[in-house]
mmCIF file of the N, C-alpha and C atoms, coordinates in Angstrom:
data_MODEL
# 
_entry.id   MODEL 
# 
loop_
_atom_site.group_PDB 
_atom_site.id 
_atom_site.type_symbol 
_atom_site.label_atom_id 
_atom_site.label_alt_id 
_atom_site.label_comp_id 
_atom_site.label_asym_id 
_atom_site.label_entity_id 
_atom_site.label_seq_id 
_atom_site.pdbx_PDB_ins_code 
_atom_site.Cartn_x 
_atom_site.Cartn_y 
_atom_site.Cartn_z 
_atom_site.occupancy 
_atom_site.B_iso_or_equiv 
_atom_site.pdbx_formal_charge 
_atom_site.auth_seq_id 
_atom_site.auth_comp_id 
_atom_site.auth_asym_id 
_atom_site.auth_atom_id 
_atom_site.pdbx_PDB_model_num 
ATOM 1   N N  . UNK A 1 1  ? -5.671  -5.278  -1.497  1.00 0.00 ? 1  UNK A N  1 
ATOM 2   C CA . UNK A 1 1  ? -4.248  -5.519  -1.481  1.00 0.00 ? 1  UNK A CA 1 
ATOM 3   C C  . UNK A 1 1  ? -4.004  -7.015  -1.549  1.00 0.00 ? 1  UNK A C  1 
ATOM 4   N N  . UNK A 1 2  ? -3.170  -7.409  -2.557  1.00 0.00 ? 2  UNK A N  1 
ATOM 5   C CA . UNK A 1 2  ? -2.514  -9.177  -2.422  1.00 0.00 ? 2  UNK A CA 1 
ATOM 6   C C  . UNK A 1 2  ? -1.368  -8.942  -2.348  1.00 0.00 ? 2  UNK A C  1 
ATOM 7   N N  . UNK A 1 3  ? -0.411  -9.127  -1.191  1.00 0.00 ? 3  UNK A N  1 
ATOM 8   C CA . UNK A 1 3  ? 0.715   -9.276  -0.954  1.00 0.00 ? 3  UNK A CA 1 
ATOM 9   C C  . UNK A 1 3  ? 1.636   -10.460 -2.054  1.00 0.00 ? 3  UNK A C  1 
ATOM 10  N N  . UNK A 1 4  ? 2.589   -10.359 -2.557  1.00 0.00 ? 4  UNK A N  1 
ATOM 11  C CA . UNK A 1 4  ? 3.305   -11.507 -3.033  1.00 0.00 ? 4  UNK A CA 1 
ATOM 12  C C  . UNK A 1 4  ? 4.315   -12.059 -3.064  1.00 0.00 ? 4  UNK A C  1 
ATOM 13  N N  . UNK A 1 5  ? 4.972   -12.716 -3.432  1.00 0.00 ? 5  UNK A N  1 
ATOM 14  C CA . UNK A 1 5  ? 6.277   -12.987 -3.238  1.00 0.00 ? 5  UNK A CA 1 
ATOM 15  C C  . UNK A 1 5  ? 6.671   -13.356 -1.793  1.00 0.00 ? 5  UNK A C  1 
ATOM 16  N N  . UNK A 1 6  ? 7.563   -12.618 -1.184  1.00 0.00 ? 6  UNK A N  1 
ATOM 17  C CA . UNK A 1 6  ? 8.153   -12.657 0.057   1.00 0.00 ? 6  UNK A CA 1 
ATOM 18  C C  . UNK A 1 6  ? 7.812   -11.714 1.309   1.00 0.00 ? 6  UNK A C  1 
ATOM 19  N N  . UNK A 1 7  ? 6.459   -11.454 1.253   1.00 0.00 ? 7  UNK A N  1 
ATOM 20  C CA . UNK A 1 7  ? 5.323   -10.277 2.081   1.00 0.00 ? 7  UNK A CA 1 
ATOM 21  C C  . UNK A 1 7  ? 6.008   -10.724 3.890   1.00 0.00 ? 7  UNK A C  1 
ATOM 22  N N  . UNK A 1 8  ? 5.909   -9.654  4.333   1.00 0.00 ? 8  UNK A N  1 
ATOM 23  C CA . UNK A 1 8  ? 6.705   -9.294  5.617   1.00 0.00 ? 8  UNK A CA 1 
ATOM 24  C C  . UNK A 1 8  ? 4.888   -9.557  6.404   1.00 0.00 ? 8  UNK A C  1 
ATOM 25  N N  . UNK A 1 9  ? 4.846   -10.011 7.829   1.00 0.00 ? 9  UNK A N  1 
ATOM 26  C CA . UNK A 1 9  ? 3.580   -10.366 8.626   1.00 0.00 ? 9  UNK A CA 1 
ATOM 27  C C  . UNK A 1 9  ? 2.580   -9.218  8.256   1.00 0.00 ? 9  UNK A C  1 
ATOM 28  N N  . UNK A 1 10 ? 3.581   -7.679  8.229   1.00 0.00 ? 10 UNK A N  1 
ATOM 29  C CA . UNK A 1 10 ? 2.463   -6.610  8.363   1.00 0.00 ? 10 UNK A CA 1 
ATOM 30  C C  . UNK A 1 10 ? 2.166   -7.021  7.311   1.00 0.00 ? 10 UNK A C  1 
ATOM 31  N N  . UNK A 1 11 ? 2.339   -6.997  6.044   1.00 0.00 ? 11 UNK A N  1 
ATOM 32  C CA . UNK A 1 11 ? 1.981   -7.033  4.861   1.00 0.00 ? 11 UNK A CA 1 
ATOM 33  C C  . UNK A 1 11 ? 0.529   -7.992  4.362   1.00 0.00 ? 11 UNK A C  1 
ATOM 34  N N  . UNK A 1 12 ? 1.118   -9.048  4.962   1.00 0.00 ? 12 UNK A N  1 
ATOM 35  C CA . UNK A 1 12 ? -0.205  -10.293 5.447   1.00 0.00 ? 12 UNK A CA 1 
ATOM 36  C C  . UNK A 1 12 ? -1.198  -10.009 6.115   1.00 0.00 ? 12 UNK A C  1 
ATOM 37  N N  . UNK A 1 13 ? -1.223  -8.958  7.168   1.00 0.00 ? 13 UNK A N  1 
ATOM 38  C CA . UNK A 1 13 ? -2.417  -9.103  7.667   1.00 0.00 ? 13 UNK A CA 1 
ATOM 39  C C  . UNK A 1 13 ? -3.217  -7.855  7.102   1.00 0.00 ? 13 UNK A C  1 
ATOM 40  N N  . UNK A 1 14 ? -2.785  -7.051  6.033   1.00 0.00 ? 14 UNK A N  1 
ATOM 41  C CA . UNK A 1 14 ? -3.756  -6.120  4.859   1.00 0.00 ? 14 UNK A CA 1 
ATOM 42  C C  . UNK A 1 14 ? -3.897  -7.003  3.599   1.00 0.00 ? 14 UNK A C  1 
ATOM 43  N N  . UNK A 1 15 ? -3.816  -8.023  3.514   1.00 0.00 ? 15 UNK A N  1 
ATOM 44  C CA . UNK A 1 15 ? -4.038  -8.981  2.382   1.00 0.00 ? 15 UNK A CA 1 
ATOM 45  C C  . UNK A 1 15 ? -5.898  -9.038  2.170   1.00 0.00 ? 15 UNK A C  1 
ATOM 46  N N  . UNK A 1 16 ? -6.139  -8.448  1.183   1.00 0.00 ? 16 UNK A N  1 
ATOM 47  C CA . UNK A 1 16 ? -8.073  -8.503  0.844   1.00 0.00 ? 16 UNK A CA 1 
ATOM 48  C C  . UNK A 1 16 ? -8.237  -6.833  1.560   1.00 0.00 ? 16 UNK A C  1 
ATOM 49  N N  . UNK A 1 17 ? -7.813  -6.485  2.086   1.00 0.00 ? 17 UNK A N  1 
ATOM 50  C CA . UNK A 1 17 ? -8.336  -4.889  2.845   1.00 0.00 ? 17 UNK A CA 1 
ATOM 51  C C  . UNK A 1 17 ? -8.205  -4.171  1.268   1.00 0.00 ? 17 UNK A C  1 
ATOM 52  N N  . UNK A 1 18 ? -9.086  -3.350  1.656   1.00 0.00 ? 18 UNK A N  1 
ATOM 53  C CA . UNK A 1 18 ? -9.168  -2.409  0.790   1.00 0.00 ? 18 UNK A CA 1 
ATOM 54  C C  . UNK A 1 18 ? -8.275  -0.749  0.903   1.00 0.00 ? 18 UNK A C  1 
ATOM 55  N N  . UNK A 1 19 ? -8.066  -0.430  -0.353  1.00 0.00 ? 19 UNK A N  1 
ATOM 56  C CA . UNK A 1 19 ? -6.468  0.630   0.116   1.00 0.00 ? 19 UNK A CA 1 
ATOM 57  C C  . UNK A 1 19 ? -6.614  2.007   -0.994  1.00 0.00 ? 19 UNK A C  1 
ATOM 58  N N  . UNK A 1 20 ? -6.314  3.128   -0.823  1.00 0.00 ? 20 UNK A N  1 
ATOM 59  C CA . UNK A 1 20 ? -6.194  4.233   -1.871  1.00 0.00 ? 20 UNK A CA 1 
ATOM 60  C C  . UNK A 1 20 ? -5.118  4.721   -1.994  1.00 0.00 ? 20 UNK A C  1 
ATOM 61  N N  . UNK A 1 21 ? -4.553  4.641   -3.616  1.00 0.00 ? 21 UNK A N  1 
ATOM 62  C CA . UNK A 1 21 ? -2.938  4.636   -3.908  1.00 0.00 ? 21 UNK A CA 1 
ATOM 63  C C  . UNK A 1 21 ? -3.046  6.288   -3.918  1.00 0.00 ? 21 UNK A C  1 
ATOM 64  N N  . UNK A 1 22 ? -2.351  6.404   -3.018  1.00 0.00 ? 22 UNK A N  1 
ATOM 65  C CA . UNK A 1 22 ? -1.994  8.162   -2.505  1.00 0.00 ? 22 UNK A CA 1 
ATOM 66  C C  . UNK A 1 22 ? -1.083  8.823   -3.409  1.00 0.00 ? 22 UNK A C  1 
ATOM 67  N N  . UNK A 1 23 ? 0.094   7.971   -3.989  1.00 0.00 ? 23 UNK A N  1 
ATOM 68  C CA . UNK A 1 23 ? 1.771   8.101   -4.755  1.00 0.00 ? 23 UNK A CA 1 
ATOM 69  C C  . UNK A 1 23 ? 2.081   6.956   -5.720  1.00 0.00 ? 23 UNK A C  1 
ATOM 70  N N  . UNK A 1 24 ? 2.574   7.441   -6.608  1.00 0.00 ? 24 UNK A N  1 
ATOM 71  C CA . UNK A 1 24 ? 3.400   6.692   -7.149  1.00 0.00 ? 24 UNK A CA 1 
ATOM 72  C C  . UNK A 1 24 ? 4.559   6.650   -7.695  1.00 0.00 ? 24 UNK A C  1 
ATOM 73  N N  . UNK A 1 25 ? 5.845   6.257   -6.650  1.00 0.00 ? 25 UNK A N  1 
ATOM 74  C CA . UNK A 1 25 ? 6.931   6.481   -6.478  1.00 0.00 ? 25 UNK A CA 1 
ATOM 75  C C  . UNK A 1 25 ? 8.527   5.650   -7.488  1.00 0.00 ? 25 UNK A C  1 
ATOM 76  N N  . UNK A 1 26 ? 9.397   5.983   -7.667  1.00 0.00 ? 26 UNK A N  1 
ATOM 77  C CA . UNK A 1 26 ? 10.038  5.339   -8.300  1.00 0.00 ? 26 UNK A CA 1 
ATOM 78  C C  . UNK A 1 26 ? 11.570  5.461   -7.421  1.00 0.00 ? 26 UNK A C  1 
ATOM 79  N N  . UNK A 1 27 ? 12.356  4.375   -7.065  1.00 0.00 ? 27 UNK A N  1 
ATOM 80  C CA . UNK A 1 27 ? 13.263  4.342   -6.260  1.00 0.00 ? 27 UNK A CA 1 
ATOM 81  C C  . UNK A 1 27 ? 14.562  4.697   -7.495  1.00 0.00 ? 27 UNK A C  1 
ATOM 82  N N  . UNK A 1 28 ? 15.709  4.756   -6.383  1.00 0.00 ? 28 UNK A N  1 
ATOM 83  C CA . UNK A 1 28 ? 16.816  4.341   -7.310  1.00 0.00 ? 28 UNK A CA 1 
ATOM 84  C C  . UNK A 1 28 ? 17.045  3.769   -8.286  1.00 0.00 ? 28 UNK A C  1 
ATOM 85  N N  . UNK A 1 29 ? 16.320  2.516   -8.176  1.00 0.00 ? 29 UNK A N  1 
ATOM 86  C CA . UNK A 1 29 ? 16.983  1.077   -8.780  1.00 0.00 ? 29 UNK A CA 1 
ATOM 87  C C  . UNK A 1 29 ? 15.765  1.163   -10.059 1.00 0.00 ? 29 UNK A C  1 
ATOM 88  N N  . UNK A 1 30 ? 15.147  2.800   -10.124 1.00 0.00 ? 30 UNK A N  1 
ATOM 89  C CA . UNK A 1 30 ? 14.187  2.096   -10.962 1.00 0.00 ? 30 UNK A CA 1 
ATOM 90  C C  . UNK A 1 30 ? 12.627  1.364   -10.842 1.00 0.00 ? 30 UNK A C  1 
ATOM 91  N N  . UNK A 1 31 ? 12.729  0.396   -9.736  1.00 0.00 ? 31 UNK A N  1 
ATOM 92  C CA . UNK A 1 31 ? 11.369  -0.031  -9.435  1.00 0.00 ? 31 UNK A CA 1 
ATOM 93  C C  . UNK A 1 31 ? 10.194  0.830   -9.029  1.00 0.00 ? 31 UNK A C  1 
ATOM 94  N N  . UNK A 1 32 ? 9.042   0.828   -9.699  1.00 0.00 ? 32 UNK A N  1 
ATOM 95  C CA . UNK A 1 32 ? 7.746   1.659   -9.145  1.00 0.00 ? 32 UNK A CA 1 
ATOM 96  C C  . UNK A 1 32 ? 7.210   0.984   -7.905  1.00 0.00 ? 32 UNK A C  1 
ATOM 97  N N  . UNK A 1 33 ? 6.643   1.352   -6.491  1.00 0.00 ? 33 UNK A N  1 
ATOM 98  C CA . UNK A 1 33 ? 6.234   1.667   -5.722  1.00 0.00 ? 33 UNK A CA 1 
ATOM 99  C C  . UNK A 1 33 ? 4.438   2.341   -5.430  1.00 0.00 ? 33 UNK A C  1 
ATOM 100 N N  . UNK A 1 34 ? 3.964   1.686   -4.910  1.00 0.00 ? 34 UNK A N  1 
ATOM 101 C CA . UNK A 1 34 ? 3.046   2.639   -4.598  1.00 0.00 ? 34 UNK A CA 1 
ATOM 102 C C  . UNK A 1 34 ? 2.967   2.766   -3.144  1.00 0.00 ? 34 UNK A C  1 
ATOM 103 N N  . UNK A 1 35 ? 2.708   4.340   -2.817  1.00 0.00 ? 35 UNK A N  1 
ATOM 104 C CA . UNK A 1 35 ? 2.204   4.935   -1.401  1.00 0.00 ? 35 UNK A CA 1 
ATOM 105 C C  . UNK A 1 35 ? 0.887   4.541   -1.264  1.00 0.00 ? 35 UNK A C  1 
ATOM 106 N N  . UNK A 1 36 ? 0.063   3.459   -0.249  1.00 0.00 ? 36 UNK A N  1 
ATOM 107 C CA . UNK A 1 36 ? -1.236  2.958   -0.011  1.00 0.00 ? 36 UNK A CA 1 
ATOM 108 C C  . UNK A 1 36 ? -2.109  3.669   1.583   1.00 0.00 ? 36 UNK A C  1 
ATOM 109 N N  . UNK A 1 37 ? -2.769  4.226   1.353   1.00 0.00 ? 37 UNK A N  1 
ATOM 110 C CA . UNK A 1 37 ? -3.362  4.709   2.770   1.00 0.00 ? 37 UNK A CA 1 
ATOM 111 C C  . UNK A 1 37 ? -4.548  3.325   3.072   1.00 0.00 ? 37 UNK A C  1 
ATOM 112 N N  . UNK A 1 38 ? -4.570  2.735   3.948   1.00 0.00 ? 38 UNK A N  1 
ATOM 113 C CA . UNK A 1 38 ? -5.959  1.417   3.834   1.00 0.00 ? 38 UNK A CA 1 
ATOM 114 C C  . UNK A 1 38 ? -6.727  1.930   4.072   1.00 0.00 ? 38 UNK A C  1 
ATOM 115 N N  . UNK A 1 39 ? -8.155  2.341   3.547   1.00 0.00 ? 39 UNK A N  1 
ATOM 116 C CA . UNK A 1 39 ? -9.472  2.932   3.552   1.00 0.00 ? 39 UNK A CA 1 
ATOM 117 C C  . UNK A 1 39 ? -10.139 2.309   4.924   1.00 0.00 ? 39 UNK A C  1 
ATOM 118 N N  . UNK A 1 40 ? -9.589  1.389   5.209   1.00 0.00 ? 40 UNK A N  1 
ATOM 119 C CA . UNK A 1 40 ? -10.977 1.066   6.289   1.00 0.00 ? 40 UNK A CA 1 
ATOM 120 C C  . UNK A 1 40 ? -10.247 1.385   7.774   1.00 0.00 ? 40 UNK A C  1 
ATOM 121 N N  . UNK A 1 41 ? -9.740  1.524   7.722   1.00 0.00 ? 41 UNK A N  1 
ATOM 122 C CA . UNK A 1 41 ? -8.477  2.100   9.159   1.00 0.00 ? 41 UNK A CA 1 
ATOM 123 C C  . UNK A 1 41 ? -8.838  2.826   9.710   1.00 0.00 ? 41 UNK A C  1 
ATOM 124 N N  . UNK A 1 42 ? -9.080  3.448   10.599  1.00 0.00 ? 42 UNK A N  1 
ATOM 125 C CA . UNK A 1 42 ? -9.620  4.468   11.492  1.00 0.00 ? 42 UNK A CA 1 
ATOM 126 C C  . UNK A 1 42 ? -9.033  5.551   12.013  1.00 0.00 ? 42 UNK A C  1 
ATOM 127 N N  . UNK A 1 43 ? -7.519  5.131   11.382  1.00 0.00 ? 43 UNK A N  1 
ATOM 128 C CA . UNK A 1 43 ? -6.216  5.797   11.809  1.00 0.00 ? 43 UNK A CA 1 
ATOM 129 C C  . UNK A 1 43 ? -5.881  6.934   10.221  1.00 0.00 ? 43 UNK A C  1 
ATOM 130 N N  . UNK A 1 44 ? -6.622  6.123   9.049   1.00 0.00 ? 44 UNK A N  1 
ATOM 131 C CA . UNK A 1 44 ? -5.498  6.841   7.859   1.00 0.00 ? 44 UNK A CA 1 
ATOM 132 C C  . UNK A 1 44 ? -5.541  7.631   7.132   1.00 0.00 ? 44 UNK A C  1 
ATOM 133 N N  . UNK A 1 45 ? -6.689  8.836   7.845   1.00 0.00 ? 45 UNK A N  1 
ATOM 134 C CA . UNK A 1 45 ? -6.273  10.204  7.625   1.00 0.00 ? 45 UNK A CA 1 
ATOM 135 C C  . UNK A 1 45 ? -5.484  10.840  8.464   1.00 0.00 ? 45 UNK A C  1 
ATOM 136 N N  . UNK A 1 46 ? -5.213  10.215  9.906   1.00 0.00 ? 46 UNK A N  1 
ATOM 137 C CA . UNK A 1 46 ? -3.897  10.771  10.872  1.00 0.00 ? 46 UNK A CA 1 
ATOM 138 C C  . UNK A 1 46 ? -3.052  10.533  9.888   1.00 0.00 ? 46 UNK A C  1 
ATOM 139 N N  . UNK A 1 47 ? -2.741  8.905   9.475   1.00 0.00 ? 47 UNK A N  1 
ATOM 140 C CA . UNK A 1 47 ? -1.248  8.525   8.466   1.00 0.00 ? 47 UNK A CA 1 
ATOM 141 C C  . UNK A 1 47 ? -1.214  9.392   7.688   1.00 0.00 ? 47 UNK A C  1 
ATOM 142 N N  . UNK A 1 48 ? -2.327  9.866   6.824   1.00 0.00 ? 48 UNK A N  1 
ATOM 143 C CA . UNK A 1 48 ? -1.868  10.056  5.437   1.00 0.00 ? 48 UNK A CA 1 
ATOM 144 C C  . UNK A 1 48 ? -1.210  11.763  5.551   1.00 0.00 ? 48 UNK A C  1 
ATOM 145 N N  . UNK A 1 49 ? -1.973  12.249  6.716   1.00 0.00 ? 49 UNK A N  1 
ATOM 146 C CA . UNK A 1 49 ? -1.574  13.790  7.192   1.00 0.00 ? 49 UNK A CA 1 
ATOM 147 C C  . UNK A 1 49 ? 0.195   13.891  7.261   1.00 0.00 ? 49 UNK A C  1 
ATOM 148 N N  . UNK A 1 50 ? 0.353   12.768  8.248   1.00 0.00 ? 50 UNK A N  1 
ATOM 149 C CA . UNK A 1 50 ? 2.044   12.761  8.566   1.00 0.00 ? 50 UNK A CA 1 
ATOM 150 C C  . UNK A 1 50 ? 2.757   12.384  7.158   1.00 0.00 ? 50 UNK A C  1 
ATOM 151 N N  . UNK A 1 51 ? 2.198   11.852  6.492   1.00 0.00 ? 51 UNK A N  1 
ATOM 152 C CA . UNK A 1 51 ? 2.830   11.092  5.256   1.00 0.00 ? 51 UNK A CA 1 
ATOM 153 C C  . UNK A 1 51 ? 3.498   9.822   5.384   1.00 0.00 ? 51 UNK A C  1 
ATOM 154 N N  . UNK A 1 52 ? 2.322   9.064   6.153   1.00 0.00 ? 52 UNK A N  1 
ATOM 155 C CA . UNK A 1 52 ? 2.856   7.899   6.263   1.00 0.00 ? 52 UNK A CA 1 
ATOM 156 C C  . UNK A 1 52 ? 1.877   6.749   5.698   1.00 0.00 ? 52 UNK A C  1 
ATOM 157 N N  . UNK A 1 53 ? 2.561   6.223   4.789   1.00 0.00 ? 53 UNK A N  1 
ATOM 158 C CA . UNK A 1 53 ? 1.480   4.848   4.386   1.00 0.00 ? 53 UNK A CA 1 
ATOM 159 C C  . UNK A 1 53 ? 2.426   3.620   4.020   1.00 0.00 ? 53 UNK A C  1 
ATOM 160 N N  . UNK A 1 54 ? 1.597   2.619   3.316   1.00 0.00 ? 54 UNK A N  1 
ATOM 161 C CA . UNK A 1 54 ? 1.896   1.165   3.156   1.00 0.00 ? 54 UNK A CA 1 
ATOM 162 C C  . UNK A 1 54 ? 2.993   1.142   1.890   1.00 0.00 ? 54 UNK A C  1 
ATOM 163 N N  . UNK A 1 55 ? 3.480   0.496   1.528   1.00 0.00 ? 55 UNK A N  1 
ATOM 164 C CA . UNK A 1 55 ? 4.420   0.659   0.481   1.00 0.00 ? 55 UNK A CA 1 
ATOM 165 C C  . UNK A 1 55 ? 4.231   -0.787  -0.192  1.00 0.00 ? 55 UNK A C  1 
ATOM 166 N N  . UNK A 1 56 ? 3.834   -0.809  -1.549  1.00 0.00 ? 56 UNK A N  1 
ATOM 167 C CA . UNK A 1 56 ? 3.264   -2.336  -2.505  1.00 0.00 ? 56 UNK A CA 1 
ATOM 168 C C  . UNK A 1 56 ? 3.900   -1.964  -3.832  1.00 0.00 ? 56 UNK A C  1 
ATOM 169 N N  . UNK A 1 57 ? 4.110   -3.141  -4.515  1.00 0.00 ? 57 UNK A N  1 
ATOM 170 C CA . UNK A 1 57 ? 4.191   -2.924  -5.344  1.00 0.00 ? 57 UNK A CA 1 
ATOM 171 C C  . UNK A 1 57 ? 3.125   -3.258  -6.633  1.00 0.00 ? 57 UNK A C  1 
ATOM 172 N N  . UNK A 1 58 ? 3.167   -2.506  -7.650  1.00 0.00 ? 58 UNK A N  1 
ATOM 173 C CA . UNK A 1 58 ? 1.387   -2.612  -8.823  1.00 0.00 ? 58 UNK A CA 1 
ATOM 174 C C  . UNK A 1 58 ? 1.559   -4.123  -8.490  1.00 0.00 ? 58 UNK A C  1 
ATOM 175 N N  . UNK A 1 59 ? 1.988   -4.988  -8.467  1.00 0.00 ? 59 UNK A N  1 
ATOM 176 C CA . UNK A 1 59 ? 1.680   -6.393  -8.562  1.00 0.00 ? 59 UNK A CA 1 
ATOM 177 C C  . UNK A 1 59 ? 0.804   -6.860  -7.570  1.00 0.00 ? 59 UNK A C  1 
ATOM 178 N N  . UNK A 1 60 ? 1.157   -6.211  -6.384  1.00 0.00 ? 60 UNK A N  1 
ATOM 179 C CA . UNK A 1 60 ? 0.518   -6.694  -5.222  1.00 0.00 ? 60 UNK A CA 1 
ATOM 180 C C  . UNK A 1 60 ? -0.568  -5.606  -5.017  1.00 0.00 ? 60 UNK A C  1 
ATOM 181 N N  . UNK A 1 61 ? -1.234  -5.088  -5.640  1.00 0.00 ? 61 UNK A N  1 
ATOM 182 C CA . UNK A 1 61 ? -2.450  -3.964  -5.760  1.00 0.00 ? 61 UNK A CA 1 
ATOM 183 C C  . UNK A 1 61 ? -3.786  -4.616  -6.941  1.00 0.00 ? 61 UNK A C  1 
ATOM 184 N N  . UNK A 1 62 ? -4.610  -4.722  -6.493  1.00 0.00 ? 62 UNK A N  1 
ATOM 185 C CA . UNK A 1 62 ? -6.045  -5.536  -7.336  1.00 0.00 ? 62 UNK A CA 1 
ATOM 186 C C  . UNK A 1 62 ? -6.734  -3.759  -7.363  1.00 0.00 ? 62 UNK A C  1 
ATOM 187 N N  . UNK A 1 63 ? -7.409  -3.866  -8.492  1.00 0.00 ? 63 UNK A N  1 
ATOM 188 C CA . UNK A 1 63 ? -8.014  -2.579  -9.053  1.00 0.00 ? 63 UNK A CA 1 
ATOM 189 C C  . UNK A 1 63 ? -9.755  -2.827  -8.564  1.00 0.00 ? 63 UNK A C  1 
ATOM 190 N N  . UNK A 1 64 ? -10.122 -1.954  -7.876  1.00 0.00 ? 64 UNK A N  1 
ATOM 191 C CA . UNK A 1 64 ? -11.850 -2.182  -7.574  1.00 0.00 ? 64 UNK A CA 1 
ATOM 192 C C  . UNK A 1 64 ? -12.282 -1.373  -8.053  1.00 0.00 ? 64 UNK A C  1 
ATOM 193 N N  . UNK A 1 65 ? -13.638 -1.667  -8.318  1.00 0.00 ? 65 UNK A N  1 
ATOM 194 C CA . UNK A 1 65 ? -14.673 -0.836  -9.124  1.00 0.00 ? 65 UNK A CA 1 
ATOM 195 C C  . UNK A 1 65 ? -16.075 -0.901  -8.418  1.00 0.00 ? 65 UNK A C  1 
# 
């Protein structure tokens, strides 16, 4: 994850973590979204159960291989 622009603290401190795009969402206004569960979390198969994850946009998402 690279946060950009105007990234909120949470956002900063998943900056380099590694993440699996669960959704890919499109709001009102048009803009795409992605739903991010962070892979190394210990918590984010509880999150991803409730349906809760990180919200980025493709800009701020790096592709690993």
């Amino acid at each position: 994850l690279r946060p950009t622009g105007r990234p909120d603290a949470q956002d900063l401190f998943l900056a380099g973590r590694p993440g699996l795009v669960e959704a890919v969402l499109n709001d009102v206004d048009g803009e795409v979204h992605l739903a991010v569960s962070i892979t190394d979390d210990p918590a984010a198969e509880f999150q991803a159960a409730h349906g809760r994850f990180r919200y980025f946009r493709p800009d701020e998402v790096e592709v690993l291989q």
